[in-house]
C-alpha positions as CSV (number, residue, x, y, z in Angstrom):
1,X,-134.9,140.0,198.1
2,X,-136.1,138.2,194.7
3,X,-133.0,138.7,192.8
4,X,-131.4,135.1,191.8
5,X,-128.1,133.9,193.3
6,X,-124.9,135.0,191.8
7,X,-123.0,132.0,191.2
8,X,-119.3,132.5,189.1
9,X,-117.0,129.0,188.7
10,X,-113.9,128.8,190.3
11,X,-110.6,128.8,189.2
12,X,-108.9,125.2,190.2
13,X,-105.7,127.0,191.6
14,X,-107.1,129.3,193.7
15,X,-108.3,127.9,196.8
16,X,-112.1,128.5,197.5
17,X,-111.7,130.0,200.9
18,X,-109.8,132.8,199.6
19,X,-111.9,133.4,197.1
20,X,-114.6,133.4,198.8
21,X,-113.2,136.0,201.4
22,X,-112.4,138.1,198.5
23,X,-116.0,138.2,197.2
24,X,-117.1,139.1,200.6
25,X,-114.1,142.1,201.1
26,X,-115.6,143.2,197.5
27,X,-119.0,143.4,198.1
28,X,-120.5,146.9,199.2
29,X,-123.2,144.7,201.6
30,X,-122.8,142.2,203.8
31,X,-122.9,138.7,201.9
32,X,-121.9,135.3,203.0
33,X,-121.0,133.0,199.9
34,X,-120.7,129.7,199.7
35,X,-118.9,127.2,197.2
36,X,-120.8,124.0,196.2
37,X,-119.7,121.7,192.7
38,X,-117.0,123.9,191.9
39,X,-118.5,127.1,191.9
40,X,-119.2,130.2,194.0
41,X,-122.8,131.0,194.9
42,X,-123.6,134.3,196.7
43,X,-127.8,133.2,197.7
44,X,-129.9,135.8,197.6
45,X,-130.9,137.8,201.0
46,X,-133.8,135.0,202.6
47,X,-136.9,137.2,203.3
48,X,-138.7,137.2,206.6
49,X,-141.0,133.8,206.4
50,X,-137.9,132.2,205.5
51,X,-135.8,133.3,208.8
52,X,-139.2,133.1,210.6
53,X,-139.5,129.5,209.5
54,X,-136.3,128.4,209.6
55,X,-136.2,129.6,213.6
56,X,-139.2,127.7,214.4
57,X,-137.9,124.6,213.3
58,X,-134.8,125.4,215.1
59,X,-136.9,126.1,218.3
60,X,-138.8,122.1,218.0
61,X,-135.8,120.9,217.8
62,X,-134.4,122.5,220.8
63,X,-137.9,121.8,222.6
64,X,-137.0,117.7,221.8
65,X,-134.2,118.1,223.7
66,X,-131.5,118.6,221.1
67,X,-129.3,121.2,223.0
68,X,-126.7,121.2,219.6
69,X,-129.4,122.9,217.0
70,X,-127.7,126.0,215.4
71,X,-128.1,128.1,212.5
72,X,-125.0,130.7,211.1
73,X,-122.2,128.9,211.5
74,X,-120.4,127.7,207.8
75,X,-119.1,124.3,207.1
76,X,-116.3,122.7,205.0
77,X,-116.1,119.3,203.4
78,X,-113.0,118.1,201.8
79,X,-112.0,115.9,199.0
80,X,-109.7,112.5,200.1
81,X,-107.0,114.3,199.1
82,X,-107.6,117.1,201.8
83,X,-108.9,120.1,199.1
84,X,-111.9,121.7,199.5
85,X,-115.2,119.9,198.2
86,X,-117.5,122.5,199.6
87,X,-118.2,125.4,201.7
88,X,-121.9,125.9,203.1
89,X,-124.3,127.9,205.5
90,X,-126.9,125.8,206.3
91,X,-130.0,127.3,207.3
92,X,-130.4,125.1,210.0
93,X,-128.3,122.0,211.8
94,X,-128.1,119.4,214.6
95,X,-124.5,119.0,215.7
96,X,-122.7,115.6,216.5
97,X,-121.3,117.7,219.2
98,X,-120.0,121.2,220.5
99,X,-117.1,122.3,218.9
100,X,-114.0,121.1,220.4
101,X,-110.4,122.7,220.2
102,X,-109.6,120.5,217.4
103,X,-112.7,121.5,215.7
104,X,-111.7,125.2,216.4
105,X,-107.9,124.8,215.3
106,X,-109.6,123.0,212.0
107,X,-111.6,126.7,211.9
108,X,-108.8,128.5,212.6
109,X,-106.5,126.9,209.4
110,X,-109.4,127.0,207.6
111,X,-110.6,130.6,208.3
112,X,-113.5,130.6,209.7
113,X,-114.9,127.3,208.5
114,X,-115.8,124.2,210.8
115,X,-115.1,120.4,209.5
116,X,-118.5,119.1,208.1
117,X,-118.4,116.0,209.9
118,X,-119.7,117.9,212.9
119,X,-123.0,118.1,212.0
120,X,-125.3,115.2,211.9
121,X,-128.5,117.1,210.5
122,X,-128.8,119.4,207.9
123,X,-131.6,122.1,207.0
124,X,-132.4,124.6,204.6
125,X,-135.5,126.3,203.5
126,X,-135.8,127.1,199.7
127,X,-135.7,130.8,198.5
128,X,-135.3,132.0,194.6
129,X,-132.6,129.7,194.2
130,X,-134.4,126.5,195.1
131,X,-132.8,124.6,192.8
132,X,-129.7,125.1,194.2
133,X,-130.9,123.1,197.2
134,X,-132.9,120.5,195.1
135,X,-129.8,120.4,192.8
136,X,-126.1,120.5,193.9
137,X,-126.9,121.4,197.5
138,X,-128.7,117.8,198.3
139,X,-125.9,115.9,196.3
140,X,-123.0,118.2,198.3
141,X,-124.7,117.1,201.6
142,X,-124.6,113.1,200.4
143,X,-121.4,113.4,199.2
144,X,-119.7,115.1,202.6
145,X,-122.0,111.9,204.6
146,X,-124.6,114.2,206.1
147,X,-126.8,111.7,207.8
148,X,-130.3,113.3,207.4
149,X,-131.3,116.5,204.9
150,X,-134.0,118.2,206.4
151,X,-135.5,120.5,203.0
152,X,-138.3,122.5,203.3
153,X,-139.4,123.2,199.6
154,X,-141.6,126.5,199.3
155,X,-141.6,126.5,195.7
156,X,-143.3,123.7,195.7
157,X,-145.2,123.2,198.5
158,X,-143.4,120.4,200.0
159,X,-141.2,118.8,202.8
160,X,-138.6,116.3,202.1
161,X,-136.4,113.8,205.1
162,X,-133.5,112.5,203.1
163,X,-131.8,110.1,204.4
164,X,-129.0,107.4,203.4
165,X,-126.3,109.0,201.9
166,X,-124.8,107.5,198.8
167,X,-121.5,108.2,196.8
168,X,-121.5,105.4,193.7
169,X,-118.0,107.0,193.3
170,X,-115.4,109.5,193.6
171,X,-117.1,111.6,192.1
172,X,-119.1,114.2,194.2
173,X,-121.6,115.0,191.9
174,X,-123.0,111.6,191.4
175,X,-124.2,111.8,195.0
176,X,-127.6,110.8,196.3
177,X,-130.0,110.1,199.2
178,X,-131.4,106.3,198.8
179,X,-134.4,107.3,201.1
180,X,-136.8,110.2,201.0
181,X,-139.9,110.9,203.3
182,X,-142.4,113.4,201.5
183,X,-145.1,115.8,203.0
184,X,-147.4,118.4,202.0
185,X,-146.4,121.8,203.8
186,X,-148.2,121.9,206.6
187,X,-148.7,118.4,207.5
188,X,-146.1,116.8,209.7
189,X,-142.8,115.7,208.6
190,X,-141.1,112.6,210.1
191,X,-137.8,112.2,210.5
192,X,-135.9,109.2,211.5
193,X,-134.9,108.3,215.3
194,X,-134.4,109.9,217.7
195,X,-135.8,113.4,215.9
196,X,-138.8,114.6,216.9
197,X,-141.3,115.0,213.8
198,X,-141.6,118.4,212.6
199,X,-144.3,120.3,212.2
200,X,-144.0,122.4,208.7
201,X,-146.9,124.4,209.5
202,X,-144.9,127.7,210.3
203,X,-143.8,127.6,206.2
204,X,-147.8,127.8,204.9
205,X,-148.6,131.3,203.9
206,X,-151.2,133.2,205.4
């Protein structure tokens, strides 16, 4: 699907999970929205090279060993005053560990949304909205202290390993990865200890 991302600010009194659960009650297709810098962002349907990709990298991960590689599940981050910062799908992720029943009564009060301090790598593959995860998506990830940012850029041709997360201040969107390791599609991608390097070849198109 090529259409671009629907993406509607939010209200401040009206908590993001329930708006969120009311755009997906509205919507005559399945959706899953997210809610990054304040606003609501319904991404566009990925096509098949995305999922194909993104499943591949899953698969070298889980061929280095990492058991705790997922994909589906969503995430929430919280301001230090306990409100939601962000809610987000990743495409892909390495968890700290399996969820335990504090991390599923965090899921349960939050509906449906595990605590973003679970995961300790973060992937997603661009579609039409790439800049969404150039953009606010990379500076949500350093703000919530994602470790590593795994971005596989098809718009441009590129693979990114962001690392060092970095928040100057309070303020979210201020946000930023102090190191970045750059590739060509296609050519390997290395990421920090102990990931394996990935090989980005699955994203070239035929």
């Amino acid at each position: 699907m090529s259409a671009e991302p629907i993406m509607e600010p939010v209200m401040t009194q009206v908590d993001p999970i329930d708006l969120l659960n009311a755009i997906e009650e509205a919507s005559p297709m399945p959706i899953r929205p997210e809610y990054i810098e304040g606003t609501a962002i319904v991404p566009p349907q990925p096509n098949d090279h995305h999922n194909d990709g993104a499943f591949e990298l899953s698969y070298q991960f889980r061929a280095a060993g990492f058991r705790l590689v997922g994909m589906g599940n969503g995430y929430r981050a919280a301001h230090k005053d306990g409100s939601t910062m962000a809610l987000v799908i990743p495409d892909f992720y390495v968890r700290r560990r399996k969820a335990s029943e504090l991390d599923e009564s965090y899921r349960k009060a939050h509906k449906g949304w595990y605590p973003v301090d679970m995961i300790a790598l973060i992937g997603e593959v661009t579609s039409t909205n790439h800049e969404t995860d150039t953009g606010p998506k990379l500076r949500t990830y350093a703000a919530a202290d994602v470790p590593v940012y795994v971005l596989l850029n098809r718009n441009t041709g590129t693979a990114h390993c962001y690392t060092t997360p970095v928040l100057p201040d309070e303020d979210p969107t201020k946000a930023y990865y102090d190191g970045e390791t750059k590739v060509d599609l296609g050519d390997p991608l290395p990421l920090p200890a102990p990931y394996p390097t990935l090989d980005t070849a699955p994203f070239l198109k035929d």
